[in-house]
N, C-alpha and C positions, 0 to 999 in steps of 0.2 A: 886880259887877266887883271890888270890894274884897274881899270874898270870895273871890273865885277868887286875890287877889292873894295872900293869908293863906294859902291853902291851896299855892301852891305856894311861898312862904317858909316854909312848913314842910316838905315835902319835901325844899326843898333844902337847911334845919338836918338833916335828918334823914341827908340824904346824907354831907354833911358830919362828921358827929358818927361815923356809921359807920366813915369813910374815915379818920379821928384814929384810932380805935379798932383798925380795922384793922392802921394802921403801929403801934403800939405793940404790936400782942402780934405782928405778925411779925417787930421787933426781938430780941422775948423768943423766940422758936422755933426763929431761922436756926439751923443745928447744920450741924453737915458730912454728914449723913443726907438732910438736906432738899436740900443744895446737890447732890448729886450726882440727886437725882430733878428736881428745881429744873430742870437742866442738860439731863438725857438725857429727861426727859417733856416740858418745857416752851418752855424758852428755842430749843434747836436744832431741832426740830419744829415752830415759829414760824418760824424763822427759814427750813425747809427752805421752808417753805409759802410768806413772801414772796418768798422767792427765785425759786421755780416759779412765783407769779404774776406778776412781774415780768417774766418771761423771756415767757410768754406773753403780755402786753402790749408788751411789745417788738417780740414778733414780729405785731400786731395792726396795725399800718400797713404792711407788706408786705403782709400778707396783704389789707388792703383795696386796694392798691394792683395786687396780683394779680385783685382780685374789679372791680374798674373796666377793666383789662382786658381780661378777659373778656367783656366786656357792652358793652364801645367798638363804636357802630357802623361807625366806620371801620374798623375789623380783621375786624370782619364781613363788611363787606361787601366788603372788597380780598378776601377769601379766597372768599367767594360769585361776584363777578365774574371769577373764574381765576386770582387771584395775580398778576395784571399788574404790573409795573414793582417788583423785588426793590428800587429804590432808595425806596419810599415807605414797605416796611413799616421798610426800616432805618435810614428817618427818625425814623420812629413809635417805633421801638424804644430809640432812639437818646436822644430826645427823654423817654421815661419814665425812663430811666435816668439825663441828666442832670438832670431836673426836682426828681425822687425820691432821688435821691444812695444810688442804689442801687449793686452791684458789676456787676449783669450785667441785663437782661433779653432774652427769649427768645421765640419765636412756633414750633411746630413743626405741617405742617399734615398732616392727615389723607390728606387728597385726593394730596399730591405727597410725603409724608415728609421735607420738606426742614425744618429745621432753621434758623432766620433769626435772624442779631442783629444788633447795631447797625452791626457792617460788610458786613453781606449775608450769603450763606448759606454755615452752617459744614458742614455734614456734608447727608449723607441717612440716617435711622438706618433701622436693619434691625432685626426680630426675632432675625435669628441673632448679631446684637453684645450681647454681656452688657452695655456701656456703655450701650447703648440702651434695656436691659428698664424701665429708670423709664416710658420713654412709652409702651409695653405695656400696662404694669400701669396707670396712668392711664386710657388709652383703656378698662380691665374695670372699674373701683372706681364703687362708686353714691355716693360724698360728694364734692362739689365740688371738692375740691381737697387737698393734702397737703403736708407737711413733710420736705426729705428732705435729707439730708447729702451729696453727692457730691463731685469732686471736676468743678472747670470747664474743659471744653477751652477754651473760648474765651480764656481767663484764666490759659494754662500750668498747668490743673491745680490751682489754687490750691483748696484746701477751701473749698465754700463751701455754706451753706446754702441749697437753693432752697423758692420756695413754689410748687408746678404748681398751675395750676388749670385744668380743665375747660373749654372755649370750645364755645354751644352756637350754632347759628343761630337767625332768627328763630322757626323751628318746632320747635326742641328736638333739631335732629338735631347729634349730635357731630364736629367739623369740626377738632380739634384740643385743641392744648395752651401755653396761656403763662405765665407769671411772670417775677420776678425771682427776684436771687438776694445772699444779703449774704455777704461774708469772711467765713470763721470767727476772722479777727484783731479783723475788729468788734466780735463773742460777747465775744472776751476781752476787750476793754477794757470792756463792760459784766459781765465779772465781777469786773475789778479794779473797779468801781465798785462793786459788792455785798459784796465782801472789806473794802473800805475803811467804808462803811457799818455793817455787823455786825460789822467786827474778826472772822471767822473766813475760815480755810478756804476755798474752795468751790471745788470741780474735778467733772469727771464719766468716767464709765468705760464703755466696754461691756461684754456681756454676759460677756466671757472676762477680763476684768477690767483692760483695760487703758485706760489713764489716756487719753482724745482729744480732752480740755479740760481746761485749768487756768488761774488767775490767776498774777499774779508771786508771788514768791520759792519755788514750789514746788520741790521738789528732784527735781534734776533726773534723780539717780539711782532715784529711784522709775517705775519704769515700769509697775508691774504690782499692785495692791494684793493679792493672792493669795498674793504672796511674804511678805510678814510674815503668820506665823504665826496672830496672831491675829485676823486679818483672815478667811485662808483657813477661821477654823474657824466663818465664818458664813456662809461661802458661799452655802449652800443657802437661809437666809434672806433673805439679801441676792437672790437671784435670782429669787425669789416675786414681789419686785416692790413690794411692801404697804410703806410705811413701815414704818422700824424703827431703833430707838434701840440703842446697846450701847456698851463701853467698851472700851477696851486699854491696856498699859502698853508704855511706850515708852523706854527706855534711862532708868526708873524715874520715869516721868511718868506721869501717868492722861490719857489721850486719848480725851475724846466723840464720838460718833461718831453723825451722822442720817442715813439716805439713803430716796431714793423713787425708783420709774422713774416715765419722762419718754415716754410713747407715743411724745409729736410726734416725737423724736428717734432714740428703740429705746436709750439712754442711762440711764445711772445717776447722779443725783444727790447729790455726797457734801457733808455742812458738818461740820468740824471743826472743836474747842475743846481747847486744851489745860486741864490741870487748875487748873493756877498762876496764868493769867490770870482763869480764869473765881472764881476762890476770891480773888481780890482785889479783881474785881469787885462780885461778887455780896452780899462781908460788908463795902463798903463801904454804911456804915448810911444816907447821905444819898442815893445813885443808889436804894438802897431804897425808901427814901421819897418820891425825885421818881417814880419808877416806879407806885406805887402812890397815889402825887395825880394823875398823870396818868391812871390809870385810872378815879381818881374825877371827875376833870375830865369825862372822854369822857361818862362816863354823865351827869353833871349834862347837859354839850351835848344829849347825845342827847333826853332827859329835854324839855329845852328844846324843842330844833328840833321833836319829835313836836306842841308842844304849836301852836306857831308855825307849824307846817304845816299841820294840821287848819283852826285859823284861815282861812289864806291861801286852801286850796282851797273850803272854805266860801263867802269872797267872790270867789272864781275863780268856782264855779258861780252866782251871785249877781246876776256882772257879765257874764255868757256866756249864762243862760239865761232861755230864754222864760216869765215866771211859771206862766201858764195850762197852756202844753203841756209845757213839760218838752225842749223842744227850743232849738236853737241861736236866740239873739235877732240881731237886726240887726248890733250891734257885733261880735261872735264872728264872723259873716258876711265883714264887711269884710276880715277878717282873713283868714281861710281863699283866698278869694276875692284878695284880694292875691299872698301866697302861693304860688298854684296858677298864679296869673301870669308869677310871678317862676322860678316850674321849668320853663315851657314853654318856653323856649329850651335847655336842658339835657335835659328827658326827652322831645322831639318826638312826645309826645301829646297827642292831641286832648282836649278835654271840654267840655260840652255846660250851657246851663243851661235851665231850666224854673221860668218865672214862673207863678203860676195865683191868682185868687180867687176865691172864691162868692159864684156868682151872686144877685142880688136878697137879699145879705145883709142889706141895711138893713131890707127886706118883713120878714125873720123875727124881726128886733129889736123892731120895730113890733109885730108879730102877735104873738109867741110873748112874748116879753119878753127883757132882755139876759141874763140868765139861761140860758135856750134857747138863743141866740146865743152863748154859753160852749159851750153843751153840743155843738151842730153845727162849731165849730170845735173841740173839742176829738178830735169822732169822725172828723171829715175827715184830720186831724192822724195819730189811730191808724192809720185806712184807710192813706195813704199810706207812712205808715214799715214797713206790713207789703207792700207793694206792689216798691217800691224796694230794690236793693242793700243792703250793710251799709255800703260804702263811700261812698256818694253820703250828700252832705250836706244836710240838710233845715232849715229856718229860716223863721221867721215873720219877714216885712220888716214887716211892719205891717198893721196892724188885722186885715183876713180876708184878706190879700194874703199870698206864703209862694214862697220859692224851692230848688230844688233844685239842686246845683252835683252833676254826672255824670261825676267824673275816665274818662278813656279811654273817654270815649263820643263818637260819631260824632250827626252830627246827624239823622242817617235812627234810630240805635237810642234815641236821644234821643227821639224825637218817638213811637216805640211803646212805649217804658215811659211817656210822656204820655197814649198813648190807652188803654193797663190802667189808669194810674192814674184817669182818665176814667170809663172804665168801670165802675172798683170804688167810689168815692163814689156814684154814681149807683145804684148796687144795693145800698149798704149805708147804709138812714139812720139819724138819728142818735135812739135812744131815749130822750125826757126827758121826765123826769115821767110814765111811762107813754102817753107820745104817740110816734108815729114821726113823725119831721118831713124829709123829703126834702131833699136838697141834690144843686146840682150845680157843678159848675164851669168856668171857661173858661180855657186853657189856652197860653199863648206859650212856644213853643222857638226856642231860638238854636244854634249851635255860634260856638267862638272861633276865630276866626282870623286869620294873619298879623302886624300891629299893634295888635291890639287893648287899651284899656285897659278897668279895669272901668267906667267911664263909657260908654263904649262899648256894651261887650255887655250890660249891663243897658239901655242905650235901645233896641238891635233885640230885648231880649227882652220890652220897656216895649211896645216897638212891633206885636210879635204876639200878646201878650196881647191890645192893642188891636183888633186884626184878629179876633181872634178872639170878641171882644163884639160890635162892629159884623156881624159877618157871624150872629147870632143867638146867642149864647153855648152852653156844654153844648157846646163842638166848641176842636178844637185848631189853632194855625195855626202855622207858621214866619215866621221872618224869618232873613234870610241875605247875607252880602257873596258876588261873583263872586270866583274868581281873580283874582289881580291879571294884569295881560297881558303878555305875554311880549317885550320891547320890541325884542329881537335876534329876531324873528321867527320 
């Protein structure tokens, strides 16, 4: 340990001494040469890049909020059951919008073309309405969902960005289309918040180059970036699409200039730096140097966390897995198994568990030796996990005892991946020492239902394992609650 301590206080002398090193000869370097590549390779190109992520993180809780949904069984099933009572969905609709502090949400159905928001239904759109072609083209496109600028009837027109996304039923057939939708005054106040942040620029254009986002103080008489000269003489670069850095002069100022397009949008991303600012900035010799300790800072972190995370997962797997097999131990169990509890009121599926241990395993302890008994629990172990799902979770409760928790399994499909797994132990035994030593095993399935806790469905699965040693082992048995009864008759 001292060792290891040594060794990473040298590292971090070493980091450190670099990082001294560093700021002193970029003290000695800055030149108005460097500043200007400085500006247009580095600093604005950074800057374009947070900005576009930023914006795409922004737009990532719509977009989940369009992807929930989607997938709401209620909206599934009010549009599977005929659309009955226009007042429920523009409850629903109504209800995401204020919850979400969204501008707009929407539901448009397949089946009737109607159009539904939060005060019932606006239109019925038609393929022959250009306004309409969005839900067109939605109902043809194979990715989920989409980003699209329109302007909102609902909302007098108001610009607004929508997220459509795709509504499937429960068999994958296409039934419609919903999302929300945010103001585009929203946009702009998180690009006055990116403006303020970077101290630059940032507005966006379309393809004919006209300005259709900007932050405050843009001027106002700039409508068209095409029109200054030297703008228009990068046209063609600038419409490629590819980032690209370039400069202009501007009533005797040097103006930087980054732009990238923006898919989600069909939009041109611009960040500007004037020359003045950025040359007072940049040869101020201290923001230099906090810049470049900060960079050495990050690396030391990173340096660190790498080392402190290796650790952690180390005794993550440590404290999670089963020595012998290599599989999930009891404690990890608990967890999981809580968990999967805890979503069954939210995902309304079922899953299933399967208790099982081998048979007359004390006999082979005895006979073989504990040795052997490693070796047949070891093979039972591999048997099973090639047996089962990727998804189903497997775990030694103890000693030769081992449960399997079956997300979205039914207790009928439960109980025949119990009798394969039955099956394949019994036909594959375990080779140790050059001996084959047969094993089998007895097997209790459960399904969860209703109130169940995990105290619970581990004792009716305690309880068919039971059943299933008693009634001669080598055989599978259930246990299972009735519906509960229907008290309004």
């Amino acid at each position: 340990m001292e060792q290891r301590n040594r060794r990473l206080i040298t590292i971090i002398s070493l980091l450190l001494t670099a990082g001294f090193l560093g700021i002193s000869i970029t003290s000695y370097l800055v030149s108005s040469s460097s500043l200007k590549s400085h500006i247009t390779q580095n600093e604005l190109p950074l800057t374009g890049d947070n900005v576009y992520s930023e914006i795409q993180r922004d737009l990532l809780r719509p977009i989940f909020i369009a992807s929930l949904m989607a997938t709401d069984t209620f909206l599934r099933d009010w549009v599977i059951q005929g659309e009955k009572g226009t007042e429920k969905i523009s409850h629903y609709l109504g209800e995401i919008k204020e919850k979400y502090n969204t501008f707009s949400s929407f539901f448009v159905s397949d089946a009737t073309n109607r159009y539904y928001y939060s005060d019932g239904i606006l239109k019925t759109v038609s393929s022959e309405q250009d306004r309409d072609q969005w839900y067109f083209r939605i109902k043809e496109m194979d990715t989920d969902y989409e980003i699209n600028v329109d302007p909102d009837m609902a909302n007098k027109d108001t610009m607004t960005i929508f997220i459509n996304h795709r509504v499937h039923d429960y068999d994958g057939n296409y039934i419609g289309a919903t999302g929300v939708g945010l103001a585009i005054y929203a946009v702009k106040s998180l690009i006055n918040t990116y403006q303020e942040r970077y101290q630059r620029s940032i507005y966006f254009t379309d393809k004919n180059g006209r300005v259709t986002l900007h932050g405050q103080d843009f001027p106002k008489t700039r409508k068209n970036i095409f029109d200054i000269q030297a703008m228009a003489e990068h046209k063609g670069e600038i419409l490629k699409g590819d980032p690209l850095s370039f400069e202009y002069q501007d009533n005797g100022e040097t103006v930087y200039v980054n732009n990238r397009y923006i898919p989600e949008f069909g939009w041109y991303l611009f960040v500007e730096q004037r020359g003045d600012e950025a040359i007072e900035k940049i040869r101020n010799t201290l923001i230099a140097n906090l810049c470049l300790s900060f960079v050495i800072t990050a690396i030391i972190l990173v340096a660190t966390n790498l080392t402190i995370s290796s650790y952690q997962k180390r005794l993550t797997r440590m404290a999670s897995t089963d020595k012998l097999t290599g599989i999930y131990n009891r404690r990890a169990f608990d967890i999981i198994i809580n968990q999967t509890l805890k979503d069954v009121p939210r995902d309304q599926k079922p899953f299933s568990l399967i208790l099982f241990d081998i048979d007359h395993f004390k006999r082979i302890n005895d006979t073989h030796g504990h040795m052997t008994g490693d070796c047949v629990i070891q093979k039972v172990v591999a048997t099973t996990g090639k047996t089962i799902r990727s998804s189903d979770v497997l775990c030694r409760w103890g000693g030769e005892e081992f449960l399997i928790l079956l997300k979205e399994c039914t207790r009928e499909d439960a109980l025949a991946t119990a009798e394969k797994i039955r099956r394949a132990v019994e036909a594959a035994p375990a080779l140790c020492q050059e001996r084959a030593i047969p094993a089998t095993i007895s097997i209790g399935v459960t399904e969860q239902v209703h109130m169940d806790t995990r105290e619970s469905i581990l004792k009716r699965a305690d309880k068919a394992l039971y059943a299933a040693k008693a009634n001669g082992r080598n055989r599978c048995e259930t246990a299972f609650l009735p519906p509960p009864e229907d008290k309004n008759g």
